[in-house]
TORSE-167436 format. One line per 10 residues: for each residue x, y, z of N, C-alpha, C. Coordinates in steps of 0.02 Angstrom, whole numbers. Layout:
N
X Y Z X Y Z X Y Z | ...
//
This chain:
129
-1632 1202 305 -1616 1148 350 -1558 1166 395 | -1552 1118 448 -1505 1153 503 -1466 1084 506 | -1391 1095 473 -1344 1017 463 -1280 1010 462 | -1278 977 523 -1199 965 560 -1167 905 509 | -1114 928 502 -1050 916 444 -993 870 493 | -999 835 507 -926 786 530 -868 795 477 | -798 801 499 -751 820 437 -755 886 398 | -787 948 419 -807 998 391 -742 1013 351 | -703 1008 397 -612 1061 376 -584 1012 325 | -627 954 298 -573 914 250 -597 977 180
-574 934 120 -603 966 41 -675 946 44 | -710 878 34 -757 861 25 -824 920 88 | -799 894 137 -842 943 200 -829 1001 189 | -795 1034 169 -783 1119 144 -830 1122 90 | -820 1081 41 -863 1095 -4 -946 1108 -16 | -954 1035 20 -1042 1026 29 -1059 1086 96 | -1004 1095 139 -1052 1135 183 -1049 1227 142 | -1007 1247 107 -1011 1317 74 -1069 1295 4 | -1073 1233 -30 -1136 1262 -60 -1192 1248 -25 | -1196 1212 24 -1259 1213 58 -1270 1266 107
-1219 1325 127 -1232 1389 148 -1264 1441 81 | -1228 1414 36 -1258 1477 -20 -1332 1461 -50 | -1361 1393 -41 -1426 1381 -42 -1475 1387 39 | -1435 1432 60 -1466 1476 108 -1486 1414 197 | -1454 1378 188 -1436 1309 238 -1411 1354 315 | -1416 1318 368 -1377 1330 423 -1336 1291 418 | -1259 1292 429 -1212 1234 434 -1169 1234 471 | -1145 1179 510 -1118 1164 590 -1066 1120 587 | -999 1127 568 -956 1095 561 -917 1060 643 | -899 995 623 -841 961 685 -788 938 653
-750 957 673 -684 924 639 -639 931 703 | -573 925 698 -506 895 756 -469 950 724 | -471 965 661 -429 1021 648 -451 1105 627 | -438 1153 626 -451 1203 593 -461 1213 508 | -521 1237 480 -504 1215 414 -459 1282 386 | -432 1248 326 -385 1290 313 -397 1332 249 | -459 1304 221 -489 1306 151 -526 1367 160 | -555 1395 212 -608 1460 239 -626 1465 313 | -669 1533 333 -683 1533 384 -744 1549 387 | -798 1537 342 -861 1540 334 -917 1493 374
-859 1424 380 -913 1374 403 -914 1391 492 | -949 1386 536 -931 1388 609 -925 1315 616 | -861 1318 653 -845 1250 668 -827 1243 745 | -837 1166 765 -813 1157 850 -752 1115 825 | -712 1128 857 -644 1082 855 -662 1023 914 | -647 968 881 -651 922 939 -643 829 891 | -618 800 930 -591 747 946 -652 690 935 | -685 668 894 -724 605 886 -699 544 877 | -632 536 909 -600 462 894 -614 435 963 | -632 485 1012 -635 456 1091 -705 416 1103
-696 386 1151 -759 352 1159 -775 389 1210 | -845 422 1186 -899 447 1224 -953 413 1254 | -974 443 1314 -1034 409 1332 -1111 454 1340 | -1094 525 1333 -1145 563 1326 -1157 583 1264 | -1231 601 1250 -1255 630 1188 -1291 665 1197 | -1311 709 1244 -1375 727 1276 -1360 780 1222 | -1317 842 1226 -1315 888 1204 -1251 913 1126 | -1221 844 1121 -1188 830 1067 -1156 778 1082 | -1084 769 1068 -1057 708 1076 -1000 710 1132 | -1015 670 1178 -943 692 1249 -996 755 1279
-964 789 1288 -980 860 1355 -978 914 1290 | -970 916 1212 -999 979 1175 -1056 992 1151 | -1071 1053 1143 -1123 1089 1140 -1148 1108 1071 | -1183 1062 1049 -1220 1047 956 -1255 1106 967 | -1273 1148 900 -1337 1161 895 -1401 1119 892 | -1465 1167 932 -1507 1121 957 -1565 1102 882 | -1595 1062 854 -1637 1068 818 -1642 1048 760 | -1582 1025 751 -1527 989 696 -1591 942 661 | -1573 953 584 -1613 914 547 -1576 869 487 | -1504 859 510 -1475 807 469 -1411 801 491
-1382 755 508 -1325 747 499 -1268 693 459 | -1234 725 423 -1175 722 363 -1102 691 401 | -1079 624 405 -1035 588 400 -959 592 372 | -922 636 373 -840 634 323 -794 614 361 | -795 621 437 -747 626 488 -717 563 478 | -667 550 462 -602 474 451 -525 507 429 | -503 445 458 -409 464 442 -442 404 374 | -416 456 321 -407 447 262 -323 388 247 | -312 390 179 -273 347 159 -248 279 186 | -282 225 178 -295 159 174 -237 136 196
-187 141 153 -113 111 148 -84 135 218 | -121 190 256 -72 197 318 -122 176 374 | -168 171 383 -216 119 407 -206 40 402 | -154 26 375 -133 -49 382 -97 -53 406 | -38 -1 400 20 10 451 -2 41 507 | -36 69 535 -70 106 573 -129 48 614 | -143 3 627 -228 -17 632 -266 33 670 | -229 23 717 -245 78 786 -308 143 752 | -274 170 714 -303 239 659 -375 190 639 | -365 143 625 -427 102 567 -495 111 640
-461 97 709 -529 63 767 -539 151 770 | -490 203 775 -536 265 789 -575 297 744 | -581 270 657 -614 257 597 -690 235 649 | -676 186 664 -765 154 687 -787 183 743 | -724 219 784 -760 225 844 -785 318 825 | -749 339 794 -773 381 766 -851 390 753 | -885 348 698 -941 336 655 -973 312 710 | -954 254 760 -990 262 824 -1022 302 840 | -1005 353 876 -1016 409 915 -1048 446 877 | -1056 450 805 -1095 479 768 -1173 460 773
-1150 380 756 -1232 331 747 -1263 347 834 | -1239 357 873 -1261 345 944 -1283 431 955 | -1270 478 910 -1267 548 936 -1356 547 890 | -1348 518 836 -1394 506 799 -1476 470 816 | -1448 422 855 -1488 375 876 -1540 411 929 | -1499 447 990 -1529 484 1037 -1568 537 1012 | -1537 556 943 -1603 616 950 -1626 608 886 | -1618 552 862 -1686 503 807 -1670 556 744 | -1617 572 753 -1586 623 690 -1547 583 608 | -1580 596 574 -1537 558 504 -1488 560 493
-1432 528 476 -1387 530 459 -1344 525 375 | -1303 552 349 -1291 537 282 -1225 510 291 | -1198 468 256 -1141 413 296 -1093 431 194 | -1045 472 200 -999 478 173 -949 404 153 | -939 358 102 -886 312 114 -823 361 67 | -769 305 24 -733 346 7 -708 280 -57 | -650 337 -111 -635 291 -147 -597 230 -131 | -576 247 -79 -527 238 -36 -547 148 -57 | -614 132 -33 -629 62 -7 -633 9 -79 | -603 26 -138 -621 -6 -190 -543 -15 -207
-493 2 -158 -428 -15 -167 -371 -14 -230 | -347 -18 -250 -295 -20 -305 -298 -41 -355 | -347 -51 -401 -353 -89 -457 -327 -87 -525 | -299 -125 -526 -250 -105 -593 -295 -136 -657 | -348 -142 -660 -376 -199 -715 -462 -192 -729 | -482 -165 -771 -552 -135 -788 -597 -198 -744 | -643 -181 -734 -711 -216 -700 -740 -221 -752 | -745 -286 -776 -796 -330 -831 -869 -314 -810 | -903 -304 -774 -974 -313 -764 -1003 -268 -781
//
């Protein structure tokens, strides 16, 4: 399969995209930063918090591989607690996943939508159910 990785350069996206290279995968990382974990994955550096209006050929004016048969969801500013102090960080969270669903939409491509522990918050007290 041929499958672009949003968040490649975090742990989680490092991970799934090196074993899904060693099960013999093509894999196409985006991330904002360089990863620091390897240099195995090919990655585009670039910015998905902006609001784009093209998708023709990826997201904004970059250049996806063509033929893509999945695409994988991680790309978010992580830790919750600074996302409240932050909101600002929380809208480029959606506008982010935006630009994903819309990159998705145009070329009728699947998507796998990553959440995190993140969203089950602080719980100090076992779940009865």
């Amino acid at each position: 399969m041929r499958i672009l990785i949003t968040g490649s350069s975090g742990q989680i996206g490092t991970n799934l995209a090196l074993a899904l290279q060693r099960e013999g995968h093509y894999v196409f990382g985006v991330d904002i930063r360089a990863n620091t974990w390897t240099d195995e994955i090919e990655t585009l550096l670039q910015d998905l918090s902006v609001p784009y209006h093209n998708f023709e050929t990826g997201i904004g004016h970059a250049e996806y591989p063509a033929d893509l048969d999945v695409m994988v969801h991680f790309a978010a500013h992580a830790k919750v607690h600074e996302l409240v102090e932050q909101p600002d960080r929380a809208l480029e969270n959606i506008t982010m996943t935006f630009n994903v669903l819309e990159f998705c939409r145009h070329h009728n491509l699947p998507l796998i939508f990553s959440s995190s522990r993140e969203v089950y918050g602080d719980i100090h007290r076992y779940i009865t159910e």
